[in-house]
DSSP file (Angstrom, degrees, kcal/mol; ACC not computed):
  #  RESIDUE AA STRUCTURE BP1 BP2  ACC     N-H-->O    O-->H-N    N-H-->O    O-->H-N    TCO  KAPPA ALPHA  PHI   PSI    X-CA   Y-CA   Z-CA
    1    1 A X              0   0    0      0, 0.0     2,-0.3     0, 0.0    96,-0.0   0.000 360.0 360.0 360.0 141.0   80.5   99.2   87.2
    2    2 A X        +     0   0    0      2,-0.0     2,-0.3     0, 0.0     0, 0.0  -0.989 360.0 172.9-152.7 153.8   82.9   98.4   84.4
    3    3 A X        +     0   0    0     -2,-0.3     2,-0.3    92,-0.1    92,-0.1  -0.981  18.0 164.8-152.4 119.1   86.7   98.7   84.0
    4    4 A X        -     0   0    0     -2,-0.3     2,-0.5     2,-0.0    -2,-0.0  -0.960  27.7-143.2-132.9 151.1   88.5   97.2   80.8
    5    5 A X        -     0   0    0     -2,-0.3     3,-0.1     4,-0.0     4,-0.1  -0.928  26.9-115.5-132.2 158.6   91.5   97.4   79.3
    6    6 A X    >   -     0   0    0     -2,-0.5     3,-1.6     1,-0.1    -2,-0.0  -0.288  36.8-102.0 -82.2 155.3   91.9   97.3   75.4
    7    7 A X  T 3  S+     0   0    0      1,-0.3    -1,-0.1     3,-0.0     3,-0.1  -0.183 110.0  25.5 -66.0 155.5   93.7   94.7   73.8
    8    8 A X  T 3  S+     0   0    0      1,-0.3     2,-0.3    -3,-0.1    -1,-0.3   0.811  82.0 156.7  83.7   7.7   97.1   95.5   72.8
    9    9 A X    <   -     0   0    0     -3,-1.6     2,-0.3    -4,-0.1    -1,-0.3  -0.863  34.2-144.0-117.0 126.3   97.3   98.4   75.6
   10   10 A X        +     0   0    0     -2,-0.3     2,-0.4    -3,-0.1    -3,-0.0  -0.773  27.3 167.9-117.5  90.9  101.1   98.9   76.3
   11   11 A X        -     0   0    0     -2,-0.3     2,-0.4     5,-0.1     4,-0.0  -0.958  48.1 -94.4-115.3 161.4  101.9   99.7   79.9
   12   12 A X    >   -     0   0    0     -2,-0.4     3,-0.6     1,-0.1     4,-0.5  -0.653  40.4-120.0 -75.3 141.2  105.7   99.6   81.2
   13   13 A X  T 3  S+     0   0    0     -2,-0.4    10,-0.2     1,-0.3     3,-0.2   0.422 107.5  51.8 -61.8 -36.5  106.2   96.1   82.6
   14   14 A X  T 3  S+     0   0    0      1,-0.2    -1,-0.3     5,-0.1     3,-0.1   0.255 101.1  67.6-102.4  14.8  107.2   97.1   86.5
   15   15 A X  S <  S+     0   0    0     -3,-0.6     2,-0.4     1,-0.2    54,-0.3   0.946 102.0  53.5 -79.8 -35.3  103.9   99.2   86.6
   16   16 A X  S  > S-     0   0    0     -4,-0.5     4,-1.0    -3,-0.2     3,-0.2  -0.866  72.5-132.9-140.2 131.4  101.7   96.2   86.4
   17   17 A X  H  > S+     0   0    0     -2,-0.4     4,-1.3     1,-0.3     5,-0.2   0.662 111.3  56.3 -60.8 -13.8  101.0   93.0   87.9
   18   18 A X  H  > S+     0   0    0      2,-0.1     4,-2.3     3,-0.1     5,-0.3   0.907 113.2  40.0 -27.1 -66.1  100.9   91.5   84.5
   19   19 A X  H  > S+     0   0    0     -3,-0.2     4,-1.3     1,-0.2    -2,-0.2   0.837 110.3  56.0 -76.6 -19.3  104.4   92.7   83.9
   20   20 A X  H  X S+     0   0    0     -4,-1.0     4,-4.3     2,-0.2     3,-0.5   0.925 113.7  38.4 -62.9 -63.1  105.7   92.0   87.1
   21   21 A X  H  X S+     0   0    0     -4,-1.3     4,-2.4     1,-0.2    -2,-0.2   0.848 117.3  53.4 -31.2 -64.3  104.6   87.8   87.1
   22   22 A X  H  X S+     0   0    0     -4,-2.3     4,-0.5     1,-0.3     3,-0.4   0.849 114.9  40.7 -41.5 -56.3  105.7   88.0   83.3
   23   23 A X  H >< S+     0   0    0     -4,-1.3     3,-1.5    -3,-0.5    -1,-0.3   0.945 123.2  43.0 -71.6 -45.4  109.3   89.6   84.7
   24   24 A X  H 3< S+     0   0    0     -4,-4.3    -1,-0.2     1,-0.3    -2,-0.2   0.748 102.0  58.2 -79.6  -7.6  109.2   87.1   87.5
   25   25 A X  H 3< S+     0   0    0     -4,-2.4    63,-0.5    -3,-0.4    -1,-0.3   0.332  87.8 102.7 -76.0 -21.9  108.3   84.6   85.6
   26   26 A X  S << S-     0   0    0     -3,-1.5     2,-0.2    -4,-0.5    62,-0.1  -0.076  88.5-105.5 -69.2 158.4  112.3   85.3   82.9
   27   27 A X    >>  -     0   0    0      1,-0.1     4,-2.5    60,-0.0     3,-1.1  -0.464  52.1 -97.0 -79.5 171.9  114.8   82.7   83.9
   28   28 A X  H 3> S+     0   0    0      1,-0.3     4,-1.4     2,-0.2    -2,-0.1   0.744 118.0  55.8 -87.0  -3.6  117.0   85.2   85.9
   29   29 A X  H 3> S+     0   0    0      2,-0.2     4,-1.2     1,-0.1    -1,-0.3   0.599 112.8  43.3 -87.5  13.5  119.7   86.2   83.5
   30   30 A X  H <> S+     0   0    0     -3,-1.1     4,-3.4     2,-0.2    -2,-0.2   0.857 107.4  63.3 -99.3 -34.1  117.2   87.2   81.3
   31   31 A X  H  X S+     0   0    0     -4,-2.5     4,-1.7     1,-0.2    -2,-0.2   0.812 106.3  46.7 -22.8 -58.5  115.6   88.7   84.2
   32   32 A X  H  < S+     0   0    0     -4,-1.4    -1,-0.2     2,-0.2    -2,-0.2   0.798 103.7  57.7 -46.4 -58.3  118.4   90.8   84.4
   33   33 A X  H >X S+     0   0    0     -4,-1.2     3,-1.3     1,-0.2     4,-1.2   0.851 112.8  37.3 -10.0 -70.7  118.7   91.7   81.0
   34   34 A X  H 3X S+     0   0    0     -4,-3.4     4,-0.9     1,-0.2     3,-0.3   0.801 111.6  59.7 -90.2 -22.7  115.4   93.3   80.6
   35   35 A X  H 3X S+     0   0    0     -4,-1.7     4,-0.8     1,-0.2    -1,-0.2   0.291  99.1  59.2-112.0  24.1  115.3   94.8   84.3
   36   36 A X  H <> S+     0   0    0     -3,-1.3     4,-1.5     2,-0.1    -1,-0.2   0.807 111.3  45.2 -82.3 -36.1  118.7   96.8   83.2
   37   37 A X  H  X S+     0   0    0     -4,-1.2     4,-0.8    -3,-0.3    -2,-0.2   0.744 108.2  53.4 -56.7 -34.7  116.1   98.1   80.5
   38   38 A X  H >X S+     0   0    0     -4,-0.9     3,-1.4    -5,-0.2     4,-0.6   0.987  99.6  63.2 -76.2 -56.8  113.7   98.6   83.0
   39   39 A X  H >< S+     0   0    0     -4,-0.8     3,-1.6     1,-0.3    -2,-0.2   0.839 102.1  51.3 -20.2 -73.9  116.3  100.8   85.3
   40   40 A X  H 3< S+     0   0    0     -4,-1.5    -1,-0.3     1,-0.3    -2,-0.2   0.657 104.8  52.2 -81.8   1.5  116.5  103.6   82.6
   41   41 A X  H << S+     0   0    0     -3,-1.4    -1,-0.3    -4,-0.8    -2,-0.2   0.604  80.0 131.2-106.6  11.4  112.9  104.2   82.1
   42   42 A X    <<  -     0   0    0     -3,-1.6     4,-0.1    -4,-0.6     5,-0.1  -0.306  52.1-135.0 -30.5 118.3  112.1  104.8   86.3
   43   43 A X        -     0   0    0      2,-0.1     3,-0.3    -2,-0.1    -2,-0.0   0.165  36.2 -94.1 -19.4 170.1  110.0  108.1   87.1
   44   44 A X  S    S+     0   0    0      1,-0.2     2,-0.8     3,-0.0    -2,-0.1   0.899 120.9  64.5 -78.6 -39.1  111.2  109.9   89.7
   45   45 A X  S    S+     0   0    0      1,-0.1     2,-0.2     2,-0.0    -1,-0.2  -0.285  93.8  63.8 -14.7  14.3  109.0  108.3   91.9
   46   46 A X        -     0   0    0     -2,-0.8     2,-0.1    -3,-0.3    -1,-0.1  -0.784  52.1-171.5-172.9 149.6  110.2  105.0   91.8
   47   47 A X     >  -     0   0    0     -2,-0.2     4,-1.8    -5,-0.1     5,-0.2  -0.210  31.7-115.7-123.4 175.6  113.2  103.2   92.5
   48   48 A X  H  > S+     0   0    0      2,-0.2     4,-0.8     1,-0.2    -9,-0.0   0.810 115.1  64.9 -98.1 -12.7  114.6   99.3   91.8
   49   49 A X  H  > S+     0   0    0      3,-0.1     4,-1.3     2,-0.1    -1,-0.2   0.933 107.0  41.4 -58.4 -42.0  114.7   98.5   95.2
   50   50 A X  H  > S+     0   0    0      2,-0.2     4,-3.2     1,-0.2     3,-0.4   0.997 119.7  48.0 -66.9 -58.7  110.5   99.0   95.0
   51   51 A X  H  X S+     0   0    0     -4,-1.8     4,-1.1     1,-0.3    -1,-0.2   0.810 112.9  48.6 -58.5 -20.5  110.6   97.0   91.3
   52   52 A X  H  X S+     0   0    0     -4,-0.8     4,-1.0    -5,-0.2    -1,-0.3   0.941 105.5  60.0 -72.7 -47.2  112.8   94.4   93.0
   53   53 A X  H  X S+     0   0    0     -4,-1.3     4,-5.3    -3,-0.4     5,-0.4   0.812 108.5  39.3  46.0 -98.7  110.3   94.2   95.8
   54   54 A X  H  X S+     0   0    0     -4,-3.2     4,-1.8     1,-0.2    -1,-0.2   0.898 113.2  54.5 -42.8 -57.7  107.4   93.2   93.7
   55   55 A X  H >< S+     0   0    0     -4,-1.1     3,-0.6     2,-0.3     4,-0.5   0.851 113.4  46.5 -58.4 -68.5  109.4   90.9   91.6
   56   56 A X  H 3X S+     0   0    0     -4,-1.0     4,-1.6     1,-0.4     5,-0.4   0.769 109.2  50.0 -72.5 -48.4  110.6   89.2   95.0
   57   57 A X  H 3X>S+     0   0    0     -4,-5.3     4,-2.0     1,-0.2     5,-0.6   0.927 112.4  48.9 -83.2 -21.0  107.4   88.9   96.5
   58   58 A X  H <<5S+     0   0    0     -4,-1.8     4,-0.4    -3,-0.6    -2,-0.2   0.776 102.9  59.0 -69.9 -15.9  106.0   87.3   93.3
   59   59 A X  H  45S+     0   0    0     -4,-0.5    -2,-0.2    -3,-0.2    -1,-0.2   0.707 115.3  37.7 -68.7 -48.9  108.8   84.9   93.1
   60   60 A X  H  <5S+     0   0    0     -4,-1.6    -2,-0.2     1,-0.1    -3,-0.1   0.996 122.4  39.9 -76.1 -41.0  107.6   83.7   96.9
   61   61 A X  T  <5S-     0   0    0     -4,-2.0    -3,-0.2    -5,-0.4    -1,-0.1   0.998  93.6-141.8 -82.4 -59.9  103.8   83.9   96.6
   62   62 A X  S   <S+     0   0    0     -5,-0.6    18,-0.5     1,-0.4     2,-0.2   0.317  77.5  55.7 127.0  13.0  103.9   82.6   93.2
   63   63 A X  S    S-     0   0    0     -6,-0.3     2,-0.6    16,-0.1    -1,-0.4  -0.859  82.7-115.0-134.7 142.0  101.0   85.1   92.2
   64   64 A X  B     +A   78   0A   0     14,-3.3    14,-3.5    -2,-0.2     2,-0.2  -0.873  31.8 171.5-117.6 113.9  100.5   89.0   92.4
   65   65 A X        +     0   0    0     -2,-0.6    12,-0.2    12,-0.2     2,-0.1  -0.495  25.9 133.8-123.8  77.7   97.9   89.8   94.6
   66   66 A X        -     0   0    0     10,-0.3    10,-1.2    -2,-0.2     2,-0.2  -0.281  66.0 -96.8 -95.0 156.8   98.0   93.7   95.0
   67   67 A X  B    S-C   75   0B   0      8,-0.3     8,-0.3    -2,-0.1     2,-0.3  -0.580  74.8 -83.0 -69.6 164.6   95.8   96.9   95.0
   68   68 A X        -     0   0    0      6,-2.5     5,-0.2     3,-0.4     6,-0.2  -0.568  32.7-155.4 -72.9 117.6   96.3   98.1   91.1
   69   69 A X  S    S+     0   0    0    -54,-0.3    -1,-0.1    -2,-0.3     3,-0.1   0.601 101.4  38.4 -55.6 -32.1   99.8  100.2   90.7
   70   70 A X  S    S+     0   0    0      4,-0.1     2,-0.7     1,-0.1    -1,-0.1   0.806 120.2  41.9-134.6 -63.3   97.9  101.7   87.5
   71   71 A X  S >  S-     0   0    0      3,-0.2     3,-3.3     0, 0.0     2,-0.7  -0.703  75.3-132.7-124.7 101.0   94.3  102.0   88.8
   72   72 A X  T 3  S+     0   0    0     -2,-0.7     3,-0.1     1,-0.2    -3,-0.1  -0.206  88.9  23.2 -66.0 131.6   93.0  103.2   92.0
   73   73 A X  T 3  S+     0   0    0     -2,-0.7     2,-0.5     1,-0.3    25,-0.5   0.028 102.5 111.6 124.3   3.1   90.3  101.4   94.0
   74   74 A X    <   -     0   0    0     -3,-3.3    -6,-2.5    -6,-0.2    -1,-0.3  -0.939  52.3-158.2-122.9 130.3   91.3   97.9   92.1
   75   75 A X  B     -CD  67  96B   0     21,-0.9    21,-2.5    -2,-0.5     2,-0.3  -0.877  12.7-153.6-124.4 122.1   92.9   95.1   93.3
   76   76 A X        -     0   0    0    -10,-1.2     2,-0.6    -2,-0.3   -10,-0.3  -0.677   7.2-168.0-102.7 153.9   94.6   93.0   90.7
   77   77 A X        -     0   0    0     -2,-0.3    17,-0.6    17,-0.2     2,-0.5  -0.742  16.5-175.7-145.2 117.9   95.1   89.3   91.2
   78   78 A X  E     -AB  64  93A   0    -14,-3.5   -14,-3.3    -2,-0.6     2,-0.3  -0.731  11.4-179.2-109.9 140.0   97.4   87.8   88.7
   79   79 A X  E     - B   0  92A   0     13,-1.2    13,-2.5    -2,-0.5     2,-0.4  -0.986  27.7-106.2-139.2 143.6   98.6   84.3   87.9
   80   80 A X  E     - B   0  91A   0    -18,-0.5     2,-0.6    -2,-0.3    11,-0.2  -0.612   9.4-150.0 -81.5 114.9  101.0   82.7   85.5
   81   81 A X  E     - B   0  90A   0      9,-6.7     8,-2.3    -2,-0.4     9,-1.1  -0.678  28.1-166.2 -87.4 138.0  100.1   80.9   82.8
   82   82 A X  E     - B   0  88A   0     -2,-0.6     6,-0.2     6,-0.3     2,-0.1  -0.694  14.3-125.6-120.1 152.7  103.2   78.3   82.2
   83   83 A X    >   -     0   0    0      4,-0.9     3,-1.0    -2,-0.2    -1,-0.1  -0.144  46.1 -90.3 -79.3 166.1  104.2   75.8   79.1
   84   84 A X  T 3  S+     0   0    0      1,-0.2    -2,-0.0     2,-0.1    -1,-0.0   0.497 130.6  59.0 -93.5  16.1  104.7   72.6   79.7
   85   85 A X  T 3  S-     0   0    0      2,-0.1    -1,-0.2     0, 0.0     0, 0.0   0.060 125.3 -99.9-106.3  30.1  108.1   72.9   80.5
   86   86 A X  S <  S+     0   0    0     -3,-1.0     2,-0.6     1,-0.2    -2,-0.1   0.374  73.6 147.8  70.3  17.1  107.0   75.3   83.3
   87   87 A X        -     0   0    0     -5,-0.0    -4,-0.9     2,-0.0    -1,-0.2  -0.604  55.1-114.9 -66.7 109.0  107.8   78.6   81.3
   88   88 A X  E     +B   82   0A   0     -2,-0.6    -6,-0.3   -63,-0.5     3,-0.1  -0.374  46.8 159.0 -30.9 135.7  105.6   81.9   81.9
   89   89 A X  E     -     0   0A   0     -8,-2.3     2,-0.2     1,-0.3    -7,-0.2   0.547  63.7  -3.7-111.5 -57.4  104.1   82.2   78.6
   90   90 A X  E     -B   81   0A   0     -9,-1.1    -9,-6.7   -11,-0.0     2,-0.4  -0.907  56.2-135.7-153.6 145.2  101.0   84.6   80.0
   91   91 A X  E     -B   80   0A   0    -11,-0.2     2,-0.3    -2,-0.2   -11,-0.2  -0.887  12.3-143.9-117.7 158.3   99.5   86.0   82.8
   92   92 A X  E     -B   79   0A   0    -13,-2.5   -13,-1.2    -2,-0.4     2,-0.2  -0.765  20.2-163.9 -92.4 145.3   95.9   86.2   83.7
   93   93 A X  E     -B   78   0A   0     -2,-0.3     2,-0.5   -15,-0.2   -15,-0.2  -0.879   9.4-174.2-114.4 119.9   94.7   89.5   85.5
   94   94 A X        -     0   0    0    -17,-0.6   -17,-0.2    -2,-0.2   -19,-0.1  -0.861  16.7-144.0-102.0 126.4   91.8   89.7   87.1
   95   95 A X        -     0   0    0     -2,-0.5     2,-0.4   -19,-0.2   -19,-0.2  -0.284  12.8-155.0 -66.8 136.8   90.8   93.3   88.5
   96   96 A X  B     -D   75   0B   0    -21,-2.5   -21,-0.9    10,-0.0     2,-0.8  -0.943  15.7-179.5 -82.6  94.0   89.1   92.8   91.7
   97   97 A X        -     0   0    0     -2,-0.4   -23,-0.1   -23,-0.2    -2,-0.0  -0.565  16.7-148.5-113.4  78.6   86.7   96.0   92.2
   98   98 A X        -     0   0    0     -2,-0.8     2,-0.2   -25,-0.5     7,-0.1  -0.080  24.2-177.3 -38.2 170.5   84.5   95.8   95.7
   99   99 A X    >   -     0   0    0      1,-0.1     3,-2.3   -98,-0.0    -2,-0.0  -0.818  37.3 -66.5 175.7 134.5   80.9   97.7   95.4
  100  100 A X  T 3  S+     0   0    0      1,-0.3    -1,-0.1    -2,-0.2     2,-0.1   0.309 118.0   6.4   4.7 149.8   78.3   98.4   97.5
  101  101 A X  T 3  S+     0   0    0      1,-0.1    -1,-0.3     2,-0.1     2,-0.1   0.310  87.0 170.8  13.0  37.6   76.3   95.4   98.8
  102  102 A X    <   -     0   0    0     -3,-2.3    -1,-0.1     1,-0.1    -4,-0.0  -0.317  28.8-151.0 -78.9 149.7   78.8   93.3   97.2
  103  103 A X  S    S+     0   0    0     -2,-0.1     2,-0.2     2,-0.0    -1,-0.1   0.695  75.9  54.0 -85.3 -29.6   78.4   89.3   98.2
  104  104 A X  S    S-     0   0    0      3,-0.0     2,-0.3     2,-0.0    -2,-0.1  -0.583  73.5-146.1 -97.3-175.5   82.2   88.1   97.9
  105  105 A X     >  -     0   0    0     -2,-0.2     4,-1.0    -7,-0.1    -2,-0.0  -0.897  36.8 -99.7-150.2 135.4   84.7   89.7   99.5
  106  106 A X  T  4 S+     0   0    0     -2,-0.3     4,-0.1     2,-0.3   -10,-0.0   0.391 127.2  60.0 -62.2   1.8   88.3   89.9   97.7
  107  107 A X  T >4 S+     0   0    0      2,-0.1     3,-1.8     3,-0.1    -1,-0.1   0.735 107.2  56.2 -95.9 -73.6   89.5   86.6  100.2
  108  108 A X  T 34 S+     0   0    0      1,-0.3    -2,-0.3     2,-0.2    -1,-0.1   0.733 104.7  41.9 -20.3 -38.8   86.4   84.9   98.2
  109  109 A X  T 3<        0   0    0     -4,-1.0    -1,-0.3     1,-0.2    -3,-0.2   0.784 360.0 360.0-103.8 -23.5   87.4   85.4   94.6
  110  110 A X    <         0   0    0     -3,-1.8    -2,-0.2    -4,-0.1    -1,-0.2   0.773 360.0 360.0 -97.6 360.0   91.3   84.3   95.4
């Protein structure tokens, strides 16, 4: 099984555990800023209580370790890569995909 995504591939920022760390990662007025932005491009299907949510629980864990918002059956588990003045710069994702007679188990790879 393989599942990639191409470099340079554009999702909006509260769809994806990338873009949440990255959001939770903003000092908060900037946080703010960009999640005013964030606010006019909602679906109907989703609200800012949900986007706050995420934000919130990445703020406490200090990680996002979710099934995939994007892609079903895939469990993303994302961490922030920080400066050395502790600034999100980048997040790491890596998709977590179970299989068949698999040998770790998604508590194994985090």
């Amino acid at each position: 099984m393989r599942y990639s995504v191409s470099p340079g591939a554009r999702f909006p920022a509260h769809q994806t555990s990338s873009g949440l760390v990255l959001l939770a990662g903003l000092a908060p007025y900037r946080r703010r800023s960009v999640l005013e932005a964030v606010a006019s491009m909602l679906t109907a299907d989703e609200d800012m209580t949900t986007v706050n949510s995420y934000i919130e629980s990445v703020l406490r864990q200090g990680c996002d370790i979710r099934p995939s918002l994007v892609v079903a059956g895939v469990t993303n588990i994302s961490l922030p890569i920080r400066d050395f003045h502790g600034e999100t710069t980048a997040v790491l994702t890596v998709p977590f995909l179970p299989m068949k007679d698999m040998t770790a188990s998604l508590d194994t790879a985090i």
